[in-house]
C-alpha positions in Angstrom: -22.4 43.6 -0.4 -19.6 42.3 -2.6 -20.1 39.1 -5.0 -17.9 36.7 -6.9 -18.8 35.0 -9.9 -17.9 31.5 -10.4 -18.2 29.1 -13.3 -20.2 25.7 -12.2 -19.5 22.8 -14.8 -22.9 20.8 -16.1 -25.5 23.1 -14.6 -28.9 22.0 -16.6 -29.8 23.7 -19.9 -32.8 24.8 -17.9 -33.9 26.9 -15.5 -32.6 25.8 -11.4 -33.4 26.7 -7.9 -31.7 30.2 -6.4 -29.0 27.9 -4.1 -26.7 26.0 -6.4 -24.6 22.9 -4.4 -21.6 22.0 -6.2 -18.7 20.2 -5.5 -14.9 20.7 -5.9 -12.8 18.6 -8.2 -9.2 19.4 -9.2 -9.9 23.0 -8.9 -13.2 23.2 -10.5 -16.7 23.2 -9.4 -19.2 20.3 -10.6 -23.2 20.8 -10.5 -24.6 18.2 -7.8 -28.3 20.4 -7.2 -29.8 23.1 -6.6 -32.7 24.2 -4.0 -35.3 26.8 -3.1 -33.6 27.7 0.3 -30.1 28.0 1.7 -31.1 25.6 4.7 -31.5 22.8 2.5 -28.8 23.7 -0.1 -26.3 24.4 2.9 -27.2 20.7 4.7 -26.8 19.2 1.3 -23.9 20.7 0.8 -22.3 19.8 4.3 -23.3 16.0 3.4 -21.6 16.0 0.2 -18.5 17.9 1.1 -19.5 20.8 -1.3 -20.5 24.3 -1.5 -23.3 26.8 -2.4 -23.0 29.2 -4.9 -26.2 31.9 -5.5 -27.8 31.6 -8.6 -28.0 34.9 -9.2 -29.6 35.0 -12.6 -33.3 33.2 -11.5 -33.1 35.6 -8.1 -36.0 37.7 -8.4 
């Protein structure tokens, strides 16, 4: 499996869920929340026009 690593502006200082939702703006993604599973992340996302990035670093 191949991954990408992406920058996500104003993530909290402390820890978050595995499934980050951001959004885009001018080129750049923007923290909105994150979430336990992709189902929820990926509804949220679809509902605020964003996307889900992995939180890779709190994956067990």
């Amino acid at each position: 499996m191949r991954g990408l690593k992406v920058f996500v502006h104003n993530m909290p200082a402390g820890p978050c869920e595995r499934y980050v939702v951001a959004r885009v703006d001018k080129g750049e993604l923007w923290y909105w929340g994150s979430w336990r599973n992709s189902k929820d992340a990926y509804e949220v996302a679809k509902a605020v026009d964003g996307v889900v990035c992995e939180n890779v670093e709190d994956a067990g």
